[in-house]
Backbone bond lengths (Angstrom), bond angles and torsions (degrees), N, CA, C in turn:
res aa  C-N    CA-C-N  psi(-1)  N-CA   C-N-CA  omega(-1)  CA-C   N-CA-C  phi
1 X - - - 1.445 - - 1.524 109.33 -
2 X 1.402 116.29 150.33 1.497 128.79 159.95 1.589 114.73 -11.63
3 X 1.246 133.27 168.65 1.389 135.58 162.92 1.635 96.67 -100.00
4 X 1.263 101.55 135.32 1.544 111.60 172.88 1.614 108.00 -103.17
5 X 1.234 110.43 88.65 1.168 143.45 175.75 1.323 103.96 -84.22
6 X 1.122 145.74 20.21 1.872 142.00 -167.76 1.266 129.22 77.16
7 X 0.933 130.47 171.22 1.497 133.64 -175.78 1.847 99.89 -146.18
8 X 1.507 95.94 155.26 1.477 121.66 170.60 1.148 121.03 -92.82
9 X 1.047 158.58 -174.07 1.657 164.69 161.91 1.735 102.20 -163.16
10 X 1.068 111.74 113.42 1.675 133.32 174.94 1.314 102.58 -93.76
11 X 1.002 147.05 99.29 1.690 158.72 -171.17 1.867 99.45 -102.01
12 X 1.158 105.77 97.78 1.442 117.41 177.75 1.758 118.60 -106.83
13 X 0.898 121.42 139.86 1.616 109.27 163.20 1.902 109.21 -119.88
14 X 1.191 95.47 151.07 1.868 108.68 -169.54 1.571 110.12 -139.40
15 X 1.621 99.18 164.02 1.507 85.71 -158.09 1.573 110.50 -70.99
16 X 1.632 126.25 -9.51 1.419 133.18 -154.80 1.866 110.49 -163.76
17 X 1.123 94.89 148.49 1.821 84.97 -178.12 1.481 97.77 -61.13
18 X 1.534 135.84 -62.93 0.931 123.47 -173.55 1.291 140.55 -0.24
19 X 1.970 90.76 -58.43 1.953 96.77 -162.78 1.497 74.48 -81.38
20 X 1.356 155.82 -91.76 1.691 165.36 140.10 1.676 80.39 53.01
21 X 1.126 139.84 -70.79 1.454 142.56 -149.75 1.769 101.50 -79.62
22 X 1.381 95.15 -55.55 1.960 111.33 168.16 1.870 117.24 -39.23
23 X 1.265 111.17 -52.68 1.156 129.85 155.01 1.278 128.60 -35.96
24 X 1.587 101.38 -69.04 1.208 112.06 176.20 1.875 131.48 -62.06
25 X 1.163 98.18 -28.58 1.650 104.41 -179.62 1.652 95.93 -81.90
26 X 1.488 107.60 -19.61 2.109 92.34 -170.29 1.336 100.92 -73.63
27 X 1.815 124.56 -26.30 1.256 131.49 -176.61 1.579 109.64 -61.23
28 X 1.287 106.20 -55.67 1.536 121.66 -174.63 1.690 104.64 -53.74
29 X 1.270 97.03 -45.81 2.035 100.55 -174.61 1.440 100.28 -57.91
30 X 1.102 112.33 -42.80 1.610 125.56 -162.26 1.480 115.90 -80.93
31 X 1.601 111.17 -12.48 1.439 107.38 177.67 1.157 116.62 75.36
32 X 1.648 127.48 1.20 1.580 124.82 145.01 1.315 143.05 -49.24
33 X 1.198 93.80 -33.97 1.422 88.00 177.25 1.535 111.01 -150.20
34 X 1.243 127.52 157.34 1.550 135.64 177.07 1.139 118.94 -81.18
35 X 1.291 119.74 -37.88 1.525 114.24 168.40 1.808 115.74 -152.70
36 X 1.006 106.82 167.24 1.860 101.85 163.44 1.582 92.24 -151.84
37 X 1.439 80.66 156.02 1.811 102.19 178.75 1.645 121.76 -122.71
38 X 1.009 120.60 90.63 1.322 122.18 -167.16 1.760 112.59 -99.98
39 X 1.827 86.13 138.72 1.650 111.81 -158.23 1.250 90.10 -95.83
40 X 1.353 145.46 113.15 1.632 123.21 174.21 1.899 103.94 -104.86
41 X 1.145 106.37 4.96 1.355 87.27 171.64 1.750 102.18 -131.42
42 X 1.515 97.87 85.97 1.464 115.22 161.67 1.704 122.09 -113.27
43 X 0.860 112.36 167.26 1.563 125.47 -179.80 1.239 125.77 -119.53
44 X 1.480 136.46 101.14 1.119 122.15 175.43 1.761 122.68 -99.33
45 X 0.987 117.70 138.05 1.741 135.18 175.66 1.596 104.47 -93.84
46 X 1.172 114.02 133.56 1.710 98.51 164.91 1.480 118.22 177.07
47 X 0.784 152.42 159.46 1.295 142.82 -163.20 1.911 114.10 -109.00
48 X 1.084 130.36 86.96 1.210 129.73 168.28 1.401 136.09 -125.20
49 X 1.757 104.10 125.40 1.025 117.27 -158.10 1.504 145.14 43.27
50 X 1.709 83.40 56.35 1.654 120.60 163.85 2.029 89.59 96.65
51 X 1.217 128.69 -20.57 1.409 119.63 -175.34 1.894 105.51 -106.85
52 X 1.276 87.98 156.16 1.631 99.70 -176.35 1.429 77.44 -113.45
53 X 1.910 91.95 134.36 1.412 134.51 163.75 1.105 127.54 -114.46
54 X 2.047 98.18 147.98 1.733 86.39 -169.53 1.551 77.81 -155.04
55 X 1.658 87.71 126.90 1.765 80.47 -178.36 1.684 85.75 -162.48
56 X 1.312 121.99 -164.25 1.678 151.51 -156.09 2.077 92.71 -112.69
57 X 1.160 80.52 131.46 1.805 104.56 -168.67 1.402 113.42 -146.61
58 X 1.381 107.03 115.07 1.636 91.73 170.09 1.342 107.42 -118.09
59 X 1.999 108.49 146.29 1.190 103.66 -158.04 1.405 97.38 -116.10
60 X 1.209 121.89 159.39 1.331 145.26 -167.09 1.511 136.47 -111.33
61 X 1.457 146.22 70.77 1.272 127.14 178.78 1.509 121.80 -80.43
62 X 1.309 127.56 129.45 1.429 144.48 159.55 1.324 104.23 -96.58
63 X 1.597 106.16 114.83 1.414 120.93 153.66 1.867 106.96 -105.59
64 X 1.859 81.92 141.48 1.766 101.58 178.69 1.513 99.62 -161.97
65 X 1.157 102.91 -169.42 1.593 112.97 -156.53 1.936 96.93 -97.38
66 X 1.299 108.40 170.12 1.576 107.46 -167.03 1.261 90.32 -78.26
67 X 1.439 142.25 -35.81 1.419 136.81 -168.70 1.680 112.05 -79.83
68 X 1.277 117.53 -8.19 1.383 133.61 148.47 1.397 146.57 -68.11
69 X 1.174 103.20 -31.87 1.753 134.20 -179.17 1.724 104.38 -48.48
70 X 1.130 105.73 -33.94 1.290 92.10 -178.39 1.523 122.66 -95.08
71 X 1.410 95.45 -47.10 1.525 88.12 159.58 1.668 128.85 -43.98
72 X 1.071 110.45 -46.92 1.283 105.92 167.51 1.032 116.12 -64.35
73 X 1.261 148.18 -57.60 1.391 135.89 -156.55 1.725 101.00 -70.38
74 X 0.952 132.95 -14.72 1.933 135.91 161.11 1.352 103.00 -74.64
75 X 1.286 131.64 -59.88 1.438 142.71 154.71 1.756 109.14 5.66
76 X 1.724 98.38 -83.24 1.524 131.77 179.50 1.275 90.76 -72.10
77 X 1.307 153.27 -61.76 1.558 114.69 -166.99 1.103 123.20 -80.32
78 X 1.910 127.21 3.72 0.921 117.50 175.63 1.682 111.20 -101.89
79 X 1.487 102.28 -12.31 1.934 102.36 152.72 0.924 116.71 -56.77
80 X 1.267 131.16 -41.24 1.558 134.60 -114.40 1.945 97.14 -83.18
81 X 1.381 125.06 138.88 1.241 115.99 169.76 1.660 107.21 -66.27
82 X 1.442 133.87 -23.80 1.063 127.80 -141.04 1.279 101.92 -93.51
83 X 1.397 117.17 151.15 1.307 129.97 170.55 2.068 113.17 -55.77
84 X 1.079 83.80 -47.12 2.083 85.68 172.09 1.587 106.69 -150.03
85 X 1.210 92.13 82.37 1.919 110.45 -154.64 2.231 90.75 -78.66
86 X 1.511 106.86 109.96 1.601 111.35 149.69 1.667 119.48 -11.74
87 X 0.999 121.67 116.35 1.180 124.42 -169.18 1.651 104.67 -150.49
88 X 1.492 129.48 72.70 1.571 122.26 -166.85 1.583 94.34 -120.30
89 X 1.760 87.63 126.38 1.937 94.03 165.77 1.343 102.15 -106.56
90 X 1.552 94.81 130.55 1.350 110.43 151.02 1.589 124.84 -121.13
91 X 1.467 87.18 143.71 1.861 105.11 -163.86 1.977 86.53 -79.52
92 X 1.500 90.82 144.82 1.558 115.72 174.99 1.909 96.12 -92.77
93 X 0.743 118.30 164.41 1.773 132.13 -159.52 1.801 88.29 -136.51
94 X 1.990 111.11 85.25 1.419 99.94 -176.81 1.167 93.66 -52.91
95 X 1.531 163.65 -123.00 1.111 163.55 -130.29 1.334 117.29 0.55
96 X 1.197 120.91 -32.37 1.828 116.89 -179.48 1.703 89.91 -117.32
97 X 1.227 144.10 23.44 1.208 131.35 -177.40 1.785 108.81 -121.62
98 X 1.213 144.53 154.30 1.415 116.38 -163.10 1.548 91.47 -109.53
99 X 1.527 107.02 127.97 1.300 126.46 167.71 1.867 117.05 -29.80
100 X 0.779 110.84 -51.52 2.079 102.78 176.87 1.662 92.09 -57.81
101 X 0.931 141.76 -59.82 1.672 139.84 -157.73 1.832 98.15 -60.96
102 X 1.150 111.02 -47.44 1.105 117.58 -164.38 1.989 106.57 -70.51
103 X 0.940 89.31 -27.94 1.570 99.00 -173.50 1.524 104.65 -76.82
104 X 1.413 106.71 -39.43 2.096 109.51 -169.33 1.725 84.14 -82.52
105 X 1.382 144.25 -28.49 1.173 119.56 160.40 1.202 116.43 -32.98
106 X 1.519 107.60 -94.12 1.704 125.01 158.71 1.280 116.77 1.74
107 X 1.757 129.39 -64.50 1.127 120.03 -160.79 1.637 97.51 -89.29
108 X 1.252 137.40 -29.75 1.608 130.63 -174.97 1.211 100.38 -71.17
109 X 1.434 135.16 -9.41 1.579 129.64 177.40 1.039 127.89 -112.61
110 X 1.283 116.21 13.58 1.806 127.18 170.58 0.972 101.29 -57.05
């Protein structure tokens, strides 16, 4: 199997599972990423451009390999419907993550 060298997680939110799902299969075609998991019933609060918002958000994780992370995150902002669309990587710590998972990352993202 692959070397499990770590994994990324790109934590996005979008306006609808839809585009979240749309996204997600261009990643998969493209060999970015191994999987995503989409939350469609999230909520976001937040303050933009001088008004506090509160509306329906669905949020998104993309897991891929650390030598991937970037491509993807250009990937997703150049899907993204949003004007300055959330886009946060966070590094997985292989040490608490179990080595086979980490590896089928690795190998779906060559």
């Amino acid at each position: 199997m692959a070397d499990s060298g770590g994994a990324v997680i790109l934590y996005t939110t979008w306006p609808d599972g839809d585009a979240a799902a749309q996204a997600a299969h261009t990643l998969l075609d493209e060999g970015l990423i191994a999987c995503a998991n989409i939350f469609p019933a999230g909520r976001s609060v937040f303050r933009w451009e001088g008004r506090i918002e509160d509306g329906a958000e669905t949020v998104a994780l993309f897991k891929t390999s650390p030598a991937r992370a970037g491509d993807v995150r250009d990937r997703l902002i150049a899907l993204h419907p949003y004007d300055e669309p959330c886009v946060l990587a966070l590094d997985v710590d292989a040490a608490t993550s179990a080595a086979g998972f980490l590896a089928w990352i690795g190998s779906e993202t060559r």
